[in-house]
N, C-alpha and C positions, 0 to 999 in steps of 0.2 A: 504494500500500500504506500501510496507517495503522501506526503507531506503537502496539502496545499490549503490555500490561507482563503479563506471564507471575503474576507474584505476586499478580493482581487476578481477579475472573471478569473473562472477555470481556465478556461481556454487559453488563455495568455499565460499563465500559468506551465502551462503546459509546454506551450513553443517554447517558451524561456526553455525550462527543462529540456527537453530534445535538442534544441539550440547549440546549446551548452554540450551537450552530448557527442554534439558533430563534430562541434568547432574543438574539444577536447579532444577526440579523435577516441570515444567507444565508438561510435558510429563512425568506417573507417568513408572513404570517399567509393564510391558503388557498394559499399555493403545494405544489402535487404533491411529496411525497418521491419519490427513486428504488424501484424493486421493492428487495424483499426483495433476489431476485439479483443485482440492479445493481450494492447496496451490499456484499454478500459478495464478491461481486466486487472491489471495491476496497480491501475491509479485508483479504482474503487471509482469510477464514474461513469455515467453513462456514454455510449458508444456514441451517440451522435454527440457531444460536446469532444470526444475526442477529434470525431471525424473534420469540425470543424476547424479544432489546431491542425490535422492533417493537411486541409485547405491552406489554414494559412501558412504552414513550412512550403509547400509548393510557390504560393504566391510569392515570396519570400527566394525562390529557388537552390531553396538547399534541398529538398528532396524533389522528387519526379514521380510518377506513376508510370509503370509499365504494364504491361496487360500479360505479360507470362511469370514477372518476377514479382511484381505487387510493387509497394513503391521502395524506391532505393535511393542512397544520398547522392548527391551531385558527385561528379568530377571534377568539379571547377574549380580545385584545390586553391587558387588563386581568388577567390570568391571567400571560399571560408576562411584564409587567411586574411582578409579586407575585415570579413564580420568579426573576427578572432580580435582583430586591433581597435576596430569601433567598439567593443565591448570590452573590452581593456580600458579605453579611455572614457566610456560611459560612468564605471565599475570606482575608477581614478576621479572623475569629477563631482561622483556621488559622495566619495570617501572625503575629500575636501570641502565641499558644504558642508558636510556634518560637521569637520573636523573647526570653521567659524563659525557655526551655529555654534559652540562649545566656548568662543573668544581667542582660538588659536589662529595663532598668525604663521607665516611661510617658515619664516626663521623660527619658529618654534615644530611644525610640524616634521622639519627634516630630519632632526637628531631623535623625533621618536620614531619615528620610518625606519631609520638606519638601523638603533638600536633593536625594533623589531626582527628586521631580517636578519641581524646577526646573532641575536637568540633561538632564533628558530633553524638556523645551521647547525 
């Protein structure tokens, strides 16, 4: 069962998740997604709100539909590295609003970044 937040549509929810999936590389570039109902199945929702993230990954063209294979993730590795970077900097702009909503400033949020990454080695 996935974890997802009542305050958000599912469905968005959802893309995020698979998104994230691709661009991580579980979902490798032409590997097969599960059915619709596979993955309903697993998120604990109903099939057609999946079906509609399904919609929008296509729109989006990180997956495809094919008619022998079912749908499978893009090839445009070029593509999911574009989304891989805009979602790095999305992820980076988030983390700094928060971080002046709080009253920190640049010169203060560097040396706790640095410090982060270096305890976490």
């Amino acid at each position: 069962m996935w974890k997802l937040d009542a305050d958000r549509p599912i469905y968005m929810q959802i893309v995020e998740r698979i998104e994230k999936q691709i661009i991580s590389g579980a979902y490798g570039s032409g590997d097969r997604i599960p059915s619709v109902r596979e993955l309903a199945a697993q998120a604990g929702v109903n099939p057609n709100t999946m079906q509609r993230a399904m919609t929008e990954l296509e729109r989006k063209g990180l997956i495809a539909g094919h008619r022998t294979r079912g749908r499978v993730v893009t090839e445009d590795r070029e593509m999911i590295e574009e989304r891989r970077g805009y979602m790095a900097k999305e992820m980076i702009r988030e983390f700094l609003w928060q971080m002046r909503e709080l009253g920190f400033d640049k010169e203060e949020i560097l040396p706790l970044l640095r410090q982060e990454v270096t305890d976490d080695v």
